[in-house]
N, C-alpha and C positions, 0 to 999 in steps of 0.2 A: 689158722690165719691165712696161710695160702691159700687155701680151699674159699674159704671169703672170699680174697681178694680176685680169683676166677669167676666166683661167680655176681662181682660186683656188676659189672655190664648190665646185666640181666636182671637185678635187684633195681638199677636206676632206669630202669627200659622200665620198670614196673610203675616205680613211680612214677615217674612222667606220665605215661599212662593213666595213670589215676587222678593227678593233678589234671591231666587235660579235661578228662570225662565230668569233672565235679564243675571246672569253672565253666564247661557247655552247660551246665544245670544252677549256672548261680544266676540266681534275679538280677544281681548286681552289674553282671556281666551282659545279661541280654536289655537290660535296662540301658546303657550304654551302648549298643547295636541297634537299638530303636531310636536313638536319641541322632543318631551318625545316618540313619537310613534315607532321613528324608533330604540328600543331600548326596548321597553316593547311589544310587540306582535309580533310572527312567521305569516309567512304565506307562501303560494305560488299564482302564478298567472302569467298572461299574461298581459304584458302592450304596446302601440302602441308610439314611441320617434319619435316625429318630428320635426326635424331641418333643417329649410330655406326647399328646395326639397326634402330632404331626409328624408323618412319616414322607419324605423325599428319595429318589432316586436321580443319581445324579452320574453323571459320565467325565471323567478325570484323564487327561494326558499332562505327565507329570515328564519334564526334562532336568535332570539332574547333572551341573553346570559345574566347573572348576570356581566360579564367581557367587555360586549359590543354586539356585532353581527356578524352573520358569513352571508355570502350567495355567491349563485351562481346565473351566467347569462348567459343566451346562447340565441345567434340570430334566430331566425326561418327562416328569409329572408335573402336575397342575400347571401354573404360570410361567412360561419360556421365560428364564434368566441365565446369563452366561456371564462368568468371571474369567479374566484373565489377570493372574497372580505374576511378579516377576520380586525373588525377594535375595537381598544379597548372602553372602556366605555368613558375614557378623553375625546378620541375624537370626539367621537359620541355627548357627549354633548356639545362639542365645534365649534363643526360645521367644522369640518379640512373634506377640499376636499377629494373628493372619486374618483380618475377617471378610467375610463373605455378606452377599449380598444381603443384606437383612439380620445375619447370623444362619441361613437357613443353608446356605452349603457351606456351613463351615464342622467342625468336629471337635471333638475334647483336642485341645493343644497338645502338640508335642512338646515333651521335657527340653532343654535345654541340655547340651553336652557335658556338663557339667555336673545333670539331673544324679551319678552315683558317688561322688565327691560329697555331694550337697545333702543326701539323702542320710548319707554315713556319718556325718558329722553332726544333724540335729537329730535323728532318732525319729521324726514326726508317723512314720509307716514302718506300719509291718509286711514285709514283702516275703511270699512265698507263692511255690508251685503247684498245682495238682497233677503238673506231666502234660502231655501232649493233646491237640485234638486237632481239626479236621476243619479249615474256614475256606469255600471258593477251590476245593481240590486239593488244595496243598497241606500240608504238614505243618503245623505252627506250635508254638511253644507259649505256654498258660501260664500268666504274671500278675496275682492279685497283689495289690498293693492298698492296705486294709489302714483308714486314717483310726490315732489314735485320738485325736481329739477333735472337735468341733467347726475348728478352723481350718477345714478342707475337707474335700469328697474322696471315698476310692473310688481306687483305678480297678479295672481291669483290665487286661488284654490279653492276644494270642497272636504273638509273631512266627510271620513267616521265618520257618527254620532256617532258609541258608542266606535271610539279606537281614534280618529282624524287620523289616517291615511291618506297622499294624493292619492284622486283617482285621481284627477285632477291636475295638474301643469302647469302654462304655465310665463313666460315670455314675457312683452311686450314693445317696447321702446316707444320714447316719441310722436312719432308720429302715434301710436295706432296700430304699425305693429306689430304682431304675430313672436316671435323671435325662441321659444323652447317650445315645448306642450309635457309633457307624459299623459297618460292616460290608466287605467286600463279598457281592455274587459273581464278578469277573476281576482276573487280571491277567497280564502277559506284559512280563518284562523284556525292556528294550534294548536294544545295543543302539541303536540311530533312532533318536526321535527328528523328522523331517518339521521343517521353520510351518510349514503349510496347516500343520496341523495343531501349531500353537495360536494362530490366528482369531481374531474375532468372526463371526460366522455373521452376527447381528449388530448394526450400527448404534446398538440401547448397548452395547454390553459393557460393563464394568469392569477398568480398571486400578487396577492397585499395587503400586509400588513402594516397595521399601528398602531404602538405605539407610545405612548406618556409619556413623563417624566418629562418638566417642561408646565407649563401654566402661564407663564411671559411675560413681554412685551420685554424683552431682553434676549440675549445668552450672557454669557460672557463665554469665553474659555484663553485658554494661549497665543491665539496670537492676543485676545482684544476681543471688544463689539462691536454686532449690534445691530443696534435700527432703529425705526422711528423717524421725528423728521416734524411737521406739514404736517401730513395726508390731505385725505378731508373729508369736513366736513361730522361729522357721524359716521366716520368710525375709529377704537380702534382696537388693537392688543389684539386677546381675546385667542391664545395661541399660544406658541415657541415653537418647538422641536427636538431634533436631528433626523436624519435616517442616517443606513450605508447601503449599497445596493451591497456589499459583502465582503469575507473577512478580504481583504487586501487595502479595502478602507477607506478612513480617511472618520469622519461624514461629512455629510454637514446637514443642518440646513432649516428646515420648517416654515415659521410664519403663521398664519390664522389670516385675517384680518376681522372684520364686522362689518355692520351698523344696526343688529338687524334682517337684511330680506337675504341680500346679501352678499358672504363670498368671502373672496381674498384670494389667494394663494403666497406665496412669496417664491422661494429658493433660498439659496445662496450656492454655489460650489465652491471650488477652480477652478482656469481656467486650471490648468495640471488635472483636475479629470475630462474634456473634453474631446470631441473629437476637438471640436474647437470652441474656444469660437467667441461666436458673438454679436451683436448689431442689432436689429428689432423688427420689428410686424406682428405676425401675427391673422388670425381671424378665425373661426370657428361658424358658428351658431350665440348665444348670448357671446362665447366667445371668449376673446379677451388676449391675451399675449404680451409682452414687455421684451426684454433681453438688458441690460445693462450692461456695466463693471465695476464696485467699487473694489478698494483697492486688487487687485490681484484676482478676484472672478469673477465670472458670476451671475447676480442678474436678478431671471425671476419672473414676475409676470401674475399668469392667474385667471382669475375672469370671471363671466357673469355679467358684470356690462361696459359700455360705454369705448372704447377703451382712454377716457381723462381722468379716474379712474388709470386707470393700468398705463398710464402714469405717473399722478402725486405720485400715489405709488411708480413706482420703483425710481422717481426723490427724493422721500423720504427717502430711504434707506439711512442709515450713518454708519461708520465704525470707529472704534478708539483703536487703536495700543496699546495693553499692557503697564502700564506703559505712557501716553502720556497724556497731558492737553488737557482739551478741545480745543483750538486752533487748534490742532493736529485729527479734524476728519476730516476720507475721505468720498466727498460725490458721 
């Protein structure tokens, strides 16, 4: 027993040890490290966005902010476009869509902080490793995340070892076809990223702001509530928000929908805050959108997640009149 108790020290130096090395190798863990990355570390670099045929090269300085993050993008190939992104903390760790000029510099979304919480709890992916590889010089860490059913794509990735940043992204649907791949051929992380170089360069350049104010699974205003009402499976309203887009324009209303890996987008508009309102589908890449009409509004939904997603999302959407019994929603 004495002899134990001497060599206890040495016995929990072991474990601990053991414990650390496993949760450096748990998905779970680095899923979570990717999720926090885009938001704790600056950088700049060069990344290659391939979607369906169309392949972009694009130039990224990325400022990583106490409030959220700022960055810029600009195409290297075909037609000069440049974004300038600025998006708050809420949403960053919410996972609220970021889009790009057209969709064409934008990337598989990043999960939401919550993405291993969320993941654990519905079962929808199967997440494992093959170990290590090699993206843009650095050392990264390989995270398949294989969907089990229909209602989402896998992931891939390969984060950078010591920030989980993705060097690698790609999207794949169920029949093993390659949907959306970015991947970095430059980077160099920052300690000071300088105001000068988050600037617009070109007087056409595009920007996009995103703030957030509630993180609820409803809006209630003066002329009633929306909500969801039997999503698919997985998938939770993980934040609501106003945006007004100028003016003299009344809000319309953001939701961000996820199932821990993959995030959905919902807006609802009044239909005179159109040009014209409509009804369809369209598709992009791995993305896929649905516009619907509810209760005087235009109801669009865009995700990279299976055009039967977006569907059953926007058939979800519900609407219910200030003042009115449940009876009284429109769907």
């Amino acid at each position: 027993m004495l002899r134990w108790r001497r060599d206890l020290p040495a016995t929990l130096l072991m474990l601990l040890s053991f414990t650390l090395h496993a949760g450096q190798d748990d998905p779970n863990v680095w899923l979570e490290r990717m999720a926090q990355s885009l938001h704790t570390h600056s950088y700049e670099g060069t990344f290659i966005f391939q979607r369906g045929d169309r392949i972009d090269t694009v130039r990224v300085v990325h400022s990583a902010e106490d409030g959220g993050y700022r960055e810029r993008l600009q195409t290297l190939t075909g037609s000069a476009r440049e974004v300038i992104r600025s998006v708050d903390r809420i949403s960053a760790l919410k996972g609220a869509r970021v889009e790009g000029d057209g969709g064409q510099q934008g990337a598989p979304q990043r999960p939401p902080a919550i993405a291993g919480s969320m993941l654990r709890a519905n079962e929808r992916y199967d997440l494992q490793s093959p170990g290590y590889d090699r993206i843009a010089g650095f050392s990264c860490y390989m995270l398949h995340a294989e969907a089990r059913d229909g209602y989402r794509y896998s992931h891939q990735y390969c984060l950078h070892r010591d920030t989980g940043l993705p060097l690698l992204s790609e999207l794949i649907d169920a029949d093993g076809q390659l949907l959306e791949r970015l991947v970095f051929t430059e980077l160099e992380f920052l300690d000071v990223v300088f105001e000068e170089s988050l600037k617009a360069r070109g007087c056409d350049a595009r920007h996009i702001e995103i703030r957030s104010a509630d993180d609820g699974g409803t809006v209630t205003g003066q002329e009633g509530e929306w909500y969801f009402e039997g999503l698919p499976p997985g998938f939770a309203t993980v934040i609501a928000t106003e945006r007004v887009f100028g003016p003299d324009a009344a809000p319309s209303l953001h939701f961000v929908l996820s199932d821990g890996l993959a995030t959905v987008s919902v807006y609802v508009a009044a239909s005179e805050e159109v040009s014209e309102a409509f009804e369809g589908y369209t598709r992009s890449g791995a993305t896929h959108a649905v516009a619907r009409p509810v209760a005087g509004h235009q109801v669009t939904v865009v995700g990279e997640v299976p055009k039967k997603t977006v569907e059953w999302i926007a058939e979800s959407a519900r609407f219910r009149a200030a003042g009115a019994g449940e009876d009284a929603t429109a769907r």
